[in-house]
C-alpha positions as CSV (number, residue, x, y, z in Angstrom):
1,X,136.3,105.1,107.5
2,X,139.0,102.9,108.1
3,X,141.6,105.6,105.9
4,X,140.5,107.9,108.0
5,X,141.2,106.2,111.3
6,X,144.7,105.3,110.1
7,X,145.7,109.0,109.1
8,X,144.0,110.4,112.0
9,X,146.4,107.6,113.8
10,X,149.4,108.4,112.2
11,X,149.3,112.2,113.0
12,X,148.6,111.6,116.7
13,X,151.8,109.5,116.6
14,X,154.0,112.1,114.7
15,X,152.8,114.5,117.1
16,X,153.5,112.8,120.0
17,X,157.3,111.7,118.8
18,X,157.6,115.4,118.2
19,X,157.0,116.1,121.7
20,X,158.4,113.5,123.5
21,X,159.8,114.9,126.7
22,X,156.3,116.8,127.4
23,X,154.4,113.4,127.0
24,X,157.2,111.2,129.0
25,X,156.9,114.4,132.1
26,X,153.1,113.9,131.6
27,X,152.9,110.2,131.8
28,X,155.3,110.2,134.6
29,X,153.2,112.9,136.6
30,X,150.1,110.8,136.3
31,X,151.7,107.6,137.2
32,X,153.0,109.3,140.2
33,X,149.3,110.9,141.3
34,X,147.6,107.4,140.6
35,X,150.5,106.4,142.8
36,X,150.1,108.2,145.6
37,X,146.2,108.3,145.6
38,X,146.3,104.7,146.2
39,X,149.3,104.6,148.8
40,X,146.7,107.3,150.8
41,X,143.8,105.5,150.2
42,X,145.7,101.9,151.6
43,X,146.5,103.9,154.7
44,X,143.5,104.8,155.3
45,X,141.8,101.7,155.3
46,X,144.7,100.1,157.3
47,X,144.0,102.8,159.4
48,X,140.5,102.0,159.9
49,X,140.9,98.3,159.9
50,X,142.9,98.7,162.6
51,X,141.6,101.1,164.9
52,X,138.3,98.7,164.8
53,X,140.0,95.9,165.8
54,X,141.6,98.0,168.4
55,X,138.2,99.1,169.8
56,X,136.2,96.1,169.2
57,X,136.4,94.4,172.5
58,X,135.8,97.4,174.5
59,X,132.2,98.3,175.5
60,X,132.5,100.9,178.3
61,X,135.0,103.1,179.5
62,X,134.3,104.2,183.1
63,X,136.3,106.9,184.6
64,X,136.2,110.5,186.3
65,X,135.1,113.1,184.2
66,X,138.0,115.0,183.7
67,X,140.5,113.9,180.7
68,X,138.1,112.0,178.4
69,X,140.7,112.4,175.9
70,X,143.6,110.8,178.2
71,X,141.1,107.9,179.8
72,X,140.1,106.4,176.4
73,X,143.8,106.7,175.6
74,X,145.5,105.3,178.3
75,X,142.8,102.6,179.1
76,X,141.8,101.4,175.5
77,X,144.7,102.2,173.5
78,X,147.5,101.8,176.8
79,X,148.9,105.5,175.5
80,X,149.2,108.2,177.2
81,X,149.8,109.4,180.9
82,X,147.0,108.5,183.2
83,X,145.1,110.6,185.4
84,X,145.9,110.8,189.5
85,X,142.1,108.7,189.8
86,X,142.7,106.1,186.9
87,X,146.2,104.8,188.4
């Protein structure tokens, strides 16, 4: 079994020193995805991490019913332009 392994072993070798250029674009291509899918996936918890902590102190948001959007920016995350009744 051992023979076996070895020659099996050896032709995967010669066949990937015989195509060296489409097994370097390859590896590089898949080092570059696993790159990026774990970049996106640290932003993405930073991003959550961080909008919690953000939010965390805040229980209520009281203000006229127009603009939800703009109150809870301007009055939780101090962004945005506030309404004529929140100033």
């Amino acid at each position: 079994m051992t023979v076996l392994f070895q020659t099996i072993l050896r032709i995967a070798c010669l066949s990937a020193l015989s195509r060296r250029a489409t097994l370097a674009l390859m590896l590089a291509s898949i080092a570059l995805g696993t790159a990026l899918l774990l970049g996106v996936e640290r932003i993405r918890a930073d991003t959550r991490r961080s909008f919690v902590q953000t939010i965390s102190g805040v229980d209520l948001v009281a203000g006229p019913r127009t603009g939800g959007v703009q109150l809870m920016l301007y009055a939780v995350f101090h962004s945005g332009i506030p309404s004529e009744l929140v100033k």
